[in-house]
TILUM-400527 format. One record per residue: residue number from 1; chain; x, z, y of N, C-alpha, C in turn. Coordinates in steps of 0.1 Angstrom, whole numbers. Layout:
N
PT / seq / mol / n_xx / n_zz / n_yy / ca_xx / ca_zz / ca_yy / c_xx / c_zz / c_yy
PT / NUM / A / X / Z / Y / X / Z / Y / X / Z / Y
...
//
This chain:
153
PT / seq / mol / n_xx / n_zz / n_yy / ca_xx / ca_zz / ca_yy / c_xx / c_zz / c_yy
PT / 1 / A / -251 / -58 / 128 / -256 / -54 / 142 / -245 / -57 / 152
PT / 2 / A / -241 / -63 / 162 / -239 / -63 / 170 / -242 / -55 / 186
PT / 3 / A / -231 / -52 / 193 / -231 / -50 / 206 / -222 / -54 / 218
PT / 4 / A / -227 / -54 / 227 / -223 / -58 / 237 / -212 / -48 / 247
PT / 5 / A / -199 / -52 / 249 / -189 / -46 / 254 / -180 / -57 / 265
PT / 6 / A / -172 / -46 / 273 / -165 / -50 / 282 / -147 / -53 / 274
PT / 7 / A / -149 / -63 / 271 / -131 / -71 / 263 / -119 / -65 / 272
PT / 8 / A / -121 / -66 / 281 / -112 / -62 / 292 / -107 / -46 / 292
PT / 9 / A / -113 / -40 / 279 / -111 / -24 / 279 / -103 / -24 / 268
PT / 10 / A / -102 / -34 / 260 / -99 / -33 / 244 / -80 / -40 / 252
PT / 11 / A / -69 / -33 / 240 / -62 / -38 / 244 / -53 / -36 / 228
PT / 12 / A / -45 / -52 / 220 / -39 / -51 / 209 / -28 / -47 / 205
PT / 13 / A / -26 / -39 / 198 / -15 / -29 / 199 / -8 / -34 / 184
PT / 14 / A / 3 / -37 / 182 / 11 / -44 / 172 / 19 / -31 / 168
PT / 15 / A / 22 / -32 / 153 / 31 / -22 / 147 / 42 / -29 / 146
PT / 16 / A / 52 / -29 / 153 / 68 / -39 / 148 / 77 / -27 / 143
PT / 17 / A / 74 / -18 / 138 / 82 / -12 / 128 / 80 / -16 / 113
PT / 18 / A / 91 / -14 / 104 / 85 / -7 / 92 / 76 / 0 / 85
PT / 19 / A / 73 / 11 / 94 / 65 / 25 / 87 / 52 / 24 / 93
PT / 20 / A / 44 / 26 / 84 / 28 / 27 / 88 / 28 / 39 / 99
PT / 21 / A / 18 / 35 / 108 / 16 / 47 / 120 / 3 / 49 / 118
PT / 22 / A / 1 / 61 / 116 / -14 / 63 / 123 / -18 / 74 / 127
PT / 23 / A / -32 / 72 / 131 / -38 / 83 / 146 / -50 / 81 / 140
PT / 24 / A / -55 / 94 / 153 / -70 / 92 / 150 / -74 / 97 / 163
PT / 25 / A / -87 / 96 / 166 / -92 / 92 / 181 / -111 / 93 / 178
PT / 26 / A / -116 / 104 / 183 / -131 / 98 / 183 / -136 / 105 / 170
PT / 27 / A / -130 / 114 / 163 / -135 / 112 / 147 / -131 / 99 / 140
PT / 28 / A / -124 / 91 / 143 / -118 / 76 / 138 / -107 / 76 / 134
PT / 29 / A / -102 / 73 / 122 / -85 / 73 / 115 / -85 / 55 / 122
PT / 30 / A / -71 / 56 / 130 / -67 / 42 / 131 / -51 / 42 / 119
PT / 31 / A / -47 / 34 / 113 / -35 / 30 / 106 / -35 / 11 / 112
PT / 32 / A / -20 / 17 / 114 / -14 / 4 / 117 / -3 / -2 / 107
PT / 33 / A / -3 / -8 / 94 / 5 / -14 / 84 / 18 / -21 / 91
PT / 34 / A / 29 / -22 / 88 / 40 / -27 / 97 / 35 / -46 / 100
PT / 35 / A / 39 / -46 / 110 / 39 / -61 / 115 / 22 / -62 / 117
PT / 36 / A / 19 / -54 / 117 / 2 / -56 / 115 / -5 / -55 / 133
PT / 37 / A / -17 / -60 / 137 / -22 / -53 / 148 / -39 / -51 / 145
PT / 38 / A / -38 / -39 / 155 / -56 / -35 / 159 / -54 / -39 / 171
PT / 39 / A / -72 / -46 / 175 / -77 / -47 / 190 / -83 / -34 / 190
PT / 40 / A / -80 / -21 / 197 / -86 / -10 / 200 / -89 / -6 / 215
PT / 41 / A / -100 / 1 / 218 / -102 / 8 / 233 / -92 / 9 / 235
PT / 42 / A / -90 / 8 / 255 / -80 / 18 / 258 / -79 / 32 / 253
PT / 43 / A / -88 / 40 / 258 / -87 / 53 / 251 / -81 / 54 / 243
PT / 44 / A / -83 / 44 / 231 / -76 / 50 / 217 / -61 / 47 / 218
PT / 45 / A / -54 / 38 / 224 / -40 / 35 / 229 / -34 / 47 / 238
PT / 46 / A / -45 / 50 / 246 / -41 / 62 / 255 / -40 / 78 / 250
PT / 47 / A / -50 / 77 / 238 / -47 / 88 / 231 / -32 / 89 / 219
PT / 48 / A / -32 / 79 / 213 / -27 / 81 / 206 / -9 / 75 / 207
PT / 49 / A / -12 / 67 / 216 / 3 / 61 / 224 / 7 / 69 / 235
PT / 50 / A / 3 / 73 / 240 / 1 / 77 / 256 / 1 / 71 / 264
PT / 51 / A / -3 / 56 / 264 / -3 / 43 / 270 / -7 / 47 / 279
PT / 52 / A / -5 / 42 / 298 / -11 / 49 / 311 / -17 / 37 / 310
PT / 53 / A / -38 / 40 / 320 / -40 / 35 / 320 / -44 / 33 / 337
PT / 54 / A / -43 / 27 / 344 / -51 / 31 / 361 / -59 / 39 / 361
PT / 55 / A / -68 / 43 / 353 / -75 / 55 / 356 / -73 / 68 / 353
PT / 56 / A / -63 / 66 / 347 / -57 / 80 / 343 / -49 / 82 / 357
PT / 57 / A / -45 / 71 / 367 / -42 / 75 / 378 / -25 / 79 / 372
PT / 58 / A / -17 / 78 / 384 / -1 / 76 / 379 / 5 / 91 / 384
PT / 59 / A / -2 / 100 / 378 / 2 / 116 / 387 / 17 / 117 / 378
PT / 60 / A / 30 / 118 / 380 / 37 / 118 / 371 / 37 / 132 / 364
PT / 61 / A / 30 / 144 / 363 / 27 / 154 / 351 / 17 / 150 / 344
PT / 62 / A / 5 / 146 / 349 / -8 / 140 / 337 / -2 / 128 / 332
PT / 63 / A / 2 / 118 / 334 / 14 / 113 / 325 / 22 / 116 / 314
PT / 64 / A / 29 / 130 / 315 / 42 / 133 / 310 / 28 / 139 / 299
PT / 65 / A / 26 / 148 / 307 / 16 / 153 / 295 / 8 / 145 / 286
PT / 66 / A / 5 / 140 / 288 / -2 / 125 / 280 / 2 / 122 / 269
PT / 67 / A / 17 / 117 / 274 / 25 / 111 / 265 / 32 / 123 / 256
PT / 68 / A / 35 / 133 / 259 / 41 / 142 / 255 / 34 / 149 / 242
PT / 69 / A / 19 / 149 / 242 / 10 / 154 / 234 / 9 / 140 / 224
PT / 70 / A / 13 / 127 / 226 / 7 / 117 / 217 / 18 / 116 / 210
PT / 71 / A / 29 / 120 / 216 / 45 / 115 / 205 / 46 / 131 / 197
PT / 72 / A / 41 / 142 / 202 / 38 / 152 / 193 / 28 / 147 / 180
PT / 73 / A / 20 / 146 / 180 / 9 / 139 / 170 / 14 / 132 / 162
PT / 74 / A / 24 / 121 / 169 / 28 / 111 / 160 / 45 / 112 / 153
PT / 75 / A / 49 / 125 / 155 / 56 / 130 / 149 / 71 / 125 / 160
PT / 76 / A / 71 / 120 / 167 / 81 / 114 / 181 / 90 / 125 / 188
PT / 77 / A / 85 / 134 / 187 / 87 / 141 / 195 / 81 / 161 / 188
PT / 78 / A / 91 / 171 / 195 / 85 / 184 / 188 / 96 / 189 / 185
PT / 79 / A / 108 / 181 / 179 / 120 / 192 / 168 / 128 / 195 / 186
PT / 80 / A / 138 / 202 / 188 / 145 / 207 / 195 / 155 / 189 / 198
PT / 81 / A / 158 / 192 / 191 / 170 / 175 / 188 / 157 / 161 / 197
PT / 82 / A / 145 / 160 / 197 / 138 / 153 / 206 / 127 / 150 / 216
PT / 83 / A / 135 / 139 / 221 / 135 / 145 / 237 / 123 / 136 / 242
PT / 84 / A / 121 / 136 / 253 / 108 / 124 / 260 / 115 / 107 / 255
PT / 85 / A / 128 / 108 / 260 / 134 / 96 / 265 / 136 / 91 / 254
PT / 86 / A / 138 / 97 / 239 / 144 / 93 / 225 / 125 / 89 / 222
PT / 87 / A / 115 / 95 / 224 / 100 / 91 / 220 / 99 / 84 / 228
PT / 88 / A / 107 / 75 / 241 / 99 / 67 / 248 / 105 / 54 / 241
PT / 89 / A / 113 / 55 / 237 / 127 / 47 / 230 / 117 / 41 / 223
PT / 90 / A / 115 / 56 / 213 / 106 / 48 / 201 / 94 / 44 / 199
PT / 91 / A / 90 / 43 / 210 / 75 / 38 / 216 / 80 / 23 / 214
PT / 92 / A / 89 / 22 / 227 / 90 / 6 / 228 / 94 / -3 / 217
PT / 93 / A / 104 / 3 / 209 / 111 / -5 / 196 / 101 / -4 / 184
PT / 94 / A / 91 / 6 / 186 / 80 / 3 / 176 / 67 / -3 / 176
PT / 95 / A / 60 / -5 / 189 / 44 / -2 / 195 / 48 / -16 / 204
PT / 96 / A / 39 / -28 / 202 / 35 / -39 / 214 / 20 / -35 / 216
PT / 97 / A / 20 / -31 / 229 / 5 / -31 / 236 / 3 / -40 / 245
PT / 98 / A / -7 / -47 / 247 / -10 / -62 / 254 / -24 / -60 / 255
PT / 99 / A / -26 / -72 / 265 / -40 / -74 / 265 / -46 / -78 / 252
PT / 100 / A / -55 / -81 / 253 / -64 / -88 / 234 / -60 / -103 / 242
PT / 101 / A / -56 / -112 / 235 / -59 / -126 / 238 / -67 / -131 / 244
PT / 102 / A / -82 / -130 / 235 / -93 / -134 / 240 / -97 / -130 / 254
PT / 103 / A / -92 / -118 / 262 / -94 / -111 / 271 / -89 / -115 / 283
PT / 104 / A / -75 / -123 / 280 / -74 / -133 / 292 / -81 / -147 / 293
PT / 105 / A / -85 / -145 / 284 / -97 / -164 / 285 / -109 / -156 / 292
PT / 106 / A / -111 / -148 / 291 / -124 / -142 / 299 / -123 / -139 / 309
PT / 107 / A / -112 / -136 / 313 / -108 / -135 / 329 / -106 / -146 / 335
PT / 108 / A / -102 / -155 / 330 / -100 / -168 / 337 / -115 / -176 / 338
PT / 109 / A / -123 / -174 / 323 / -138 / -178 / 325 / -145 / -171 / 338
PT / 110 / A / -145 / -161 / 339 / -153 / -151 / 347 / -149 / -154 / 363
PT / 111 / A / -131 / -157 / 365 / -126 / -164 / 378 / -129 / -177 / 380
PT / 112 / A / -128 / -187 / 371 / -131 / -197 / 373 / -147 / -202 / 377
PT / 113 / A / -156 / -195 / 368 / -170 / -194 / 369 / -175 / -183 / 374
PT / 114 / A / -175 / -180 / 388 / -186 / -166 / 392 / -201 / -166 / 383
PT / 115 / A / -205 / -176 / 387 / -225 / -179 / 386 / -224 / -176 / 372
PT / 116 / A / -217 / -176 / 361 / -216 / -176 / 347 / -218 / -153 / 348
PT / 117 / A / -220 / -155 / 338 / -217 / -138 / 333 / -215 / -139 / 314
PT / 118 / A / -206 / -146 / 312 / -207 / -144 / 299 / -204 / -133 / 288
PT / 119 / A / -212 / -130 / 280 / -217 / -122 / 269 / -204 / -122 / 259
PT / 120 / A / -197 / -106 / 254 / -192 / -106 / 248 / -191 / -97 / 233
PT / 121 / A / -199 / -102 / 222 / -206 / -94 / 213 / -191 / -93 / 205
PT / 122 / A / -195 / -83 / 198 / -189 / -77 / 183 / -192 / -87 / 172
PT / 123 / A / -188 / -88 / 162 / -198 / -92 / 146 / -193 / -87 / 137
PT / 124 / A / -196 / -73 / 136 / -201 / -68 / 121 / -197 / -76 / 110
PT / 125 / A / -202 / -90 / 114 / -205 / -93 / 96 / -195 / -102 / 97
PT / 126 / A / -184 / -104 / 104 / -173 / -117 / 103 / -167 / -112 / 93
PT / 127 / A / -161 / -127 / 86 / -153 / -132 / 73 / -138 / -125 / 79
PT / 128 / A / -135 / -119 / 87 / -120 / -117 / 92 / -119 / -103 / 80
PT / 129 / A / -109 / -98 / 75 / -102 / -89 / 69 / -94 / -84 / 77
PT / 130 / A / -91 / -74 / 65 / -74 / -66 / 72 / -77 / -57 / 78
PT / 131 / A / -65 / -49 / 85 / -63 / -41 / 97 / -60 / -46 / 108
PT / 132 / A / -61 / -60 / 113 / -58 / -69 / 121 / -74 / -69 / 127
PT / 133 / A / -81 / -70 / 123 / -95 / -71 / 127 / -97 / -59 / 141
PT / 134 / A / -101 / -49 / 134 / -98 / -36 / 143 / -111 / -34 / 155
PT / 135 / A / -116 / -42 / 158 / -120 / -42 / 175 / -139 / -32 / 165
PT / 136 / A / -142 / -23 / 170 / -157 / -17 / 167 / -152 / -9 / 156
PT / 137 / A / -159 / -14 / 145 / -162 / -16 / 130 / -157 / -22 / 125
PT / 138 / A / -144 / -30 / 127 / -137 / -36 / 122 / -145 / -54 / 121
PT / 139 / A / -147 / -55 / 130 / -152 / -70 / 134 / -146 / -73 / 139
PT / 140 / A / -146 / -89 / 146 / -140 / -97 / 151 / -147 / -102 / 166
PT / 141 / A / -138 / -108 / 174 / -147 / -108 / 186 / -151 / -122 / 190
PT / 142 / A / -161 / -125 / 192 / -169 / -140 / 193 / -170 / -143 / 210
PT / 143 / A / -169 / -150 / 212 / -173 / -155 / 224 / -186 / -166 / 230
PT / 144 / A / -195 / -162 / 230 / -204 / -181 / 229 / -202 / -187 / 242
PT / 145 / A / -206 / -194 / 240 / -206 / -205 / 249 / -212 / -205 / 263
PT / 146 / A / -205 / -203 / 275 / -204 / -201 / 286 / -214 / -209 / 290
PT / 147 / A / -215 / -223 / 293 / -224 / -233 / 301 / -233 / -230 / 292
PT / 148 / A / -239 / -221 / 288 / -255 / -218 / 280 / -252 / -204 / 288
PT / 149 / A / -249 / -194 / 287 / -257 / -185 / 296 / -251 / -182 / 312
PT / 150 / A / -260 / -185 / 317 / -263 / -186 / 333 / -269 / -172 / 338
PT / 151 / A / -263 / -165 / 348 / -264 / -149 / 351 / -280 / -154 / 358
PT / 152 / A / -289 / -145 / 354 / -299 / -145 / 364 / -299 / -142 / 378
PT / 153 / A / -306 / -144 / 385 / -303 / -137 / 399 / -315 / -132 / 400
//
């Protein structure tokens, strides 16, 4: 089964540590294997990273708190000995968050072609493995072919 989502929400979050990380978000266990990445929602980066997102708006306490509650969870943060600055440390030396790849070709399709609205499905049933997959249900993300669908007016 397939569905239809906005790419531009999903953002891939790389483990460049050694040690498995993981969270959970939604009722959903995410694990991240070292060197490994998931394409996940914002939300799930925002919850579990404290990644800011624009809509969380840049209040610097709903911030602090954010992050403060995610590096608790993830063990970053909590003993007396550590601090925001030592969990922001290890945010950066551990966690790459980026756009998804695919997510800048669709900005540039979407800029380049207004009159286009191209469709960006899930597939369930792709041949991709791993923990690298990540995006839904652990599918992969397809793109079809732009000069075939034309936005109605």
């Amino acid at each position: 089964m397939s569905h239809l989502f906005e790419i531009e929400d999903y953002l891939r979050v790389t483990n460049c540590s050694e040690d498995v990380i993981q969270g959970r978000y939604d009722g959903r266990d995410y694990t991240w294997e070292p060197g490994e990445h998931l394409d996940v929602h914002k939300d799930v980066a925002r919850h579990i990273f404290g990644f800011v997102t624009p809509e969380m708006g840049f209040d610097a306490k709903r911030v602090q708190d954010a992050r403060e509650r995610a590096f608790m969870r993830l063990g970053w943060m909590g003993r007396s000995d550590q601090t925001m600055q030592m969990a922001l440390e290890k945010l950066r030396s551990t966690v790459v968050i980026e756009p998804m790849p695919i997510a800048q070709n669709v900005r540039v399709i979407r800029k380049e072609n207004p009159h286009l609205a191209p469709e960006i499905e899930v597939s369930q049933t792709s041949a991709a493995g791993g923990s690298g997959a990540g995006v839904g249900d652990g599918g992969t993300v397809a793109v079809p072919e732009v000069s075939k669908r034309v936005a109605k007016k």
